[in-house]
PATI-742853 format. One record per residue (C-alpha): chain; x, z, y. Coordinates in steps of 0.5 Angstrom, whole numbers. Layout:
// PATI-742853
chain|x|z|y
A|X|Z|Y
...
//
This chain:
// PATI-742853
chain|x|z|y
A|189|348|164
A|189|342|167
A|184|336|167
A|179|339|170
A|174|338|172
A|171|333|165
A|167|335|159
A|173|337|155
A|176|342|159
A|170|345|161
A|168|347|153
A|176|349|153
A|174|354|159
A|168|358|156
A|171|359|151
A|178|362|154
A|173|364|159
A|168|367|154
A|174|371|150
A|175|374|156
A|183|370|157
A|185|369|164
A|184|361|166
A|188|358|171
A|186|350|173
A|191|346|176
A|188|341|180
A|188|336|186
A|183|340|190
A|182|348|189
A|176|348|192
A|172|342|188
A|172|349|182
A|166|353|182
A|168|361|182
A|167|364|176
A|170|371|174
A|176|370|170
A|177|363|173
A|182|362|177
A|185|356|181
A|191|352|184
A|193|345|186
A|199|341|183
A|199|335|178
A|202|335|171
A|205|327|174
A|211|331|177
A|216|337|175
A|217|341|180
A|209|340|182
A|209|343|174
A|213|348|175
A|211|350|181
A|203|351|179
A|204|355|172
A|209|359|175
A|206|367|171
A|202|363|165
A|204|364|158
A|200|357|156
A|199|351|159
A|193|346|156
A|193|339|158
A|187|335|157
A|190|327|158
A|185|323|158
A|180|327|162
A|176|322|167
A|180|327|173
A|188|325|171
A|186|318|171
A|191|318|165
A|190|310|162
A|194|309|156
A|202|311|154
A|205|309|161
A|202|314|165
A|201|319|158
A|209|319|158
A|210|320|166
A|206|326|164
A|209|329|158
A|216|328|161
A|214|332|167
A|210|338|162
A|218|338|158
A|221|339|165
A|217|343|169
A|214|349|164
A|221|352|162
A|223|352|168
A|217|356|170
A|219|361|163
A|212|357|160
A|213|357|152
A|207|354|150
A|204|346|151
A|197|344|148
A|197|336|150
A|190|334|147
A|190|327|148
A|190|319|144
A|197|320|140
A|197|313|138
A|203|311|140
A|206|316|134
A|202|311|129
A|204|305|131
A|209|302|137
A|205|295|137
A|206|293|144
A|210|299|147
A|216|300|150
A|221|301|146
A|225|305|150
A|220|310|153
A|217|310|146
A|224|313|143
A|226|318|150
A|218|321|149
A|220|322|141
A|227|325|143
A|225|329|149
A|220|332|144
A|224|334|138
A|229|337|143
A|225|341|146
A|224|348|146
A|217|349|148
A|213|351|142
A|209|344|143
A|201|342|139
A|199|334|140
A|191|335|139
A|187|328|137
A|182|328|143
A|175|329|140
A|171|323|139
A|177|319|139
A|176|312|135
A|169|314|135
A|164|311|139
A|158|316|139
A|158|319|144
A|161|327|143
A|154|332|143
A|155|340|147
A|155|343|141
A|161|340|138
A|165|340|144
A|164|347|144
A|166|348|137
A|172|342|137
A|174|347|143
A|174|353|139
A|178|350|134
A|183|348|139
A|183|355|141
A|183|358|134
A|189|354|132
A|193|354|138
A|193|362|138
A|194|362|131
A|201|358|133
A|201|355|126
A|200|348|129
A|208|349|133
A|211|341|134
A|206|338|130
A|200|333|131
A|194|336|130
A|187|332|129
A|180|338|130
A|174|336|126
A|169|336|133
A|163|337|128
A|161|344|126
A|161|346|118
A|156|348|114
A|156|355|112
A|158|355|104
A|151|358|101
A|153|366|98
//
């Protein structure tokens, strides 16, 4: 998991946590990570490809939270230098599985953007074998601020659709807010 520490990928932590998954957070600083049973940490950067492969060796999934306020990740140019480091690093490291939970504007709309990054960043992806997800950061476009409780469900259901692995090279939008229950 990396983006951490941020609200985001706290709620993705309990909840692998509280399925009792094993939790690795990859970080500038190992020690900045509170010890929980479970939790585990290591230092690296998702900006580099030997640094990604060298941090998730022995993981079968890895999570990325880019705009997590700990990446620092501002816009495309930094969103791409993370992303073609991930599509790098992981296979060397037999990692099989890529969750980039993040603004995926640049699929909408190239208004602005580099137009040769654009296209490498689309290539490198349909050839990748990586079995990849792009999930809508919640709250995205919106400008309330985003509660606990639909973090944690916003959380769950990224967890939910990614175990299930219907959602493989797709672009996938999570509903932060929680469903009423059908009346029986």
């Amino acid at each position: 998991l990396y983006g951490a520490p941020d609200r985001v990928t706290d709620a993705l932590q309990d909840v692998l946590l509280d399925r009792g998954m094993q939790v690795m957070a990859i970080v500038d600083d190992p020690t900045n990570i509170a010890a929980r049973p479970g939790l585990a940490a290591r230092s690296g950067t998702p900006f580099n490809a030997d640094s990604v492969a060298r941090s998730v060796a022995g993981v079968d999934t890895v999570i990325v939270v880019l705009n997590s306020s700990s990446l620092h990740i501002g816009g495309f140019e930094r969103s791409y230098d993370a992303i073609i480091a991930l599509l790098e690093g992981l296979p060397t490291a037999r990692v099989e599985r890529l969750i980039l939970i993040g603004e995926h504007g640049w699929l909408d709309s190239d208004a602005g953007l580099p137009a040769e990054k654009l296209e490498h960043l689309q290539h490198s992806l349909h050839k990748s074998p990586l079995a990849w997800t792009l999930v809508d950061a919640p709250g995205h476009g919106g400008t309330e601020p985003i509660a606990i409780i639909t973090l944690q469900h916003y959380a769950c259901s990224v967890i939910d659709q990614c175990l299930q692995g219907t959602s493989v090279k797709q672009r996938l939008h999570v509903d932060p807010r929680p469903q009423a229950e059908e009346a029986p």
